[in-house]
N, C-alpha and C positions, 0 to 999 in steps of 0.2 A: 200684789203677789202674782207670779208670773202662774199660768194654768196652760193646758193644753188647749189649742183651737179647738177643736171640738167642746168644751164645755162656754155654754152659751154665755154673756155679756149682760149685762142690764143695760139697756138703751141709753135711759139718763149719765151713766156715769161715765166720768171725759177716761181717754184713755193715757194712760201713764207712758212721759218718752222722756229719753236721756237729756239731762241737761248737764254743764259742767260746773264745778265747784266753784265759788268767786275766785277771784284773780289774786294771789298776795301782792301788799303794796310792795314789800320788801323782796330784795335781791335773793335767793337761795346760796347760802355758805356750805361749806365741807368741815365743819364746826363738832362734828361725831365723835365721839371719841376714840375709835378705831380707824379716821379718814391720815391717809397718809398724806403730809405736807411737802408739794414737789414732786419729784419723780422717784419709782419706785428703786430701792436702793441698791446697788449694786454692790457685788465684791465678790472674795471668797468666798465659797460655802452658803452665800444665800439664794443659791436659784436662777432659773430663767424663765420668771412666770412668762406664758401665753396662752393662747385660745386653745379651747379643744386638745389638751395634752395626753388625756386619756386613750384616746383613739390609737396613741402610738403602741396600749397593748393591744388592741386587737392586732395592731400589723405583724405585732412579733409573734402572734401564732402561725404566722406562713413561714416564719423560718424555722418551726419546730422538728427538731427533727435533719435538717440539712445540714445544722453547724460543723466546720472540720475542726474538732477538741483534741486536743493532747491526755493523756492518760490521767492525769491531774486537774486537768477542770471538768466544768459543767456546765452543762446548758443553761441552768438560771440564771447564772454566775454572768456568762457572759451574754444573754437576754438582759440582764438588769444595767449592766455598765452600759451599752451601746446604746440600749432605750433613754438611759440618761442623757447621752451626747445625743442621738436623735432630737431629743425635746426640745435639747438647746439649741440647737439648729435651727427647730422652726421657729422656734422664739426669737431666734437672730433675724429673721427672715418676716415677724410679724404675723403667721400664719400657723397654721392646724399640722401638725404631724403626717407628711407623706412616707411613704413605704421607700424613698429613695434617702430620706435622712437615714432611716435606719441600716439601708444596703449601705452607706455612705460608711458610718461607724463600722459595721461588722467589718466590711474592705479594707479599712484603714488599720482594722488592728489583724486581721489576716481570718476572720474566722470563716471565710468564705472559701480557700484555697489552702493545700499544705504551704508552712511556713517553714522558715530555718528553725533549725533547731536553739538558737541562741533565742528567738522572741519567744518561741514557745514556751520556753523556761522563765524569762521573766514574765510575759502575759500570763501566768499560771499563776504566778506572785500576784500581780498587782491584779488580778478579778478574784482572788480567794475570796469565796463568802460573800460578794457585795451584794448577791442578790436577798441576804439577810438584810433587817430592818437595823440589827444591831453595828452594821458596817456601812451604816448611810455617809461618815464623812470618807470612806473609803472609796466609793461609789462618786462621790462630789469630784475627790480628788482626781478620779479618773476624768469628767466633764470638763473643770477648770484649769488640767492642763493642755487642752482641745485647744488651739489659738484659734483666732475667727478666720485666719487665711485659711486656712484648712479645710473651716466648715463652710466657708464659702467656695470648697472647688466643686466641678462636677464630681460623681462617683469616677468618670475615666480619670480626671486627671488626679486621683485620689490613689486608685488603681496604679497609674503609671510615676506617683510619689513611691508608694510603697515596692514596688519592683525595682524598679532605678534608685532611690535612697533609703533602702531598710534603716538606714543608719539614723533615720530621722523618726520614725516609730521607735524606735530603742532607747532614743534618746528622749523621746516622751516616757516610755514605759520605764527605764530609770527616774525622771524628774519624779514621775508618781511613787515609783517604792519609797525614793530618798524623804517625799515629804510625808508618807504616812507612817516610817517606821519609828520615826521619832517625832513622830505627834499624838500628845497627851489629848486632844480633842478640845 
């Protein structure tokens, strides 16, 4: 039993050190019953696990407060859809949530700058409520229509997508209403 130095030792008795457990003869398998076989599964709707994903709410408290909102949304609203594409960004990328995925998102769908009046109106649609638990495939819907080219630009050339082809954020922001208004879940 381990004691503080100060409490004296008995002479005679050998002092106790680490040694390591024998060796198994056999291989170690992934044989668990929760061990996923192959790679982790992709698709619709199931995620883009990576490291340290949590980290990406502390970044969204630096934009509290700054977002430019149309009269009909909200902050959480669109903190929880952008945070989502955030995640999957660094997940794309193998890495922890920077504060540039998430300027990335916010940029891309305009919450950083006044926008035309035509996204505003759909981006009102398609963020209603996702920052609810009960509009998670809503929130999905918003990440998995994010193409990887996209989440692969810089924030500039992200920036200079959305100024020079609005038409192209619109056209995400319709794919997204079309699939969640008639989607039973």
């Amino acid at each position: 039993m381990a004691a503080p130095d100060y409490v004296p030792k008995p002479v005679d008795e050998l002092v106790r050190t680490y040694s390591s457990p024998p060796r198994r003869n056999e291989s170690w398998l992934a044989d668990r019953p929760g061990e996923l076989q192959g790679r982790q599964p992709a698709g619709p709707r199931l995620g883009s696990p990576g490291p340290d994903q949590g980290y990406a709410l502390h970044l969204a408290r630096i934009y509290e407060g700054r977002l430019v909102l149309g009269a009909a949304e909200s902050e959480p609203d669109a903190i929880a859809g952008c945070l989502a594409i955030a995640m999957r960004r660094s997940a794309l990328f193998g890495r922890a949530p920077i504060l540039g995925d998430l300027t990335l998102a916010l940029t891309f769908w305009g919450f950083l700058a006044p926008v035309a009046d035509e996204l505003l109106a759909i981006r009102s649609q398609v963020f209603a409520a996702v920052a609810s638990s009960h509009h998670y495939f809503e929130r999905r819907a918003i990440v998995d229509a994010m193409t990887d080219d996209v989440l692969r630009m810089t924030i500039d050339q992200v920036a200079d997508v959305v100024r020079t082809t609005p038409a192209m954020v619109l056209a995400t922001a319709e794919t997204i209403a079309a699939s969640t208004h008639g989607d039973s879940h």
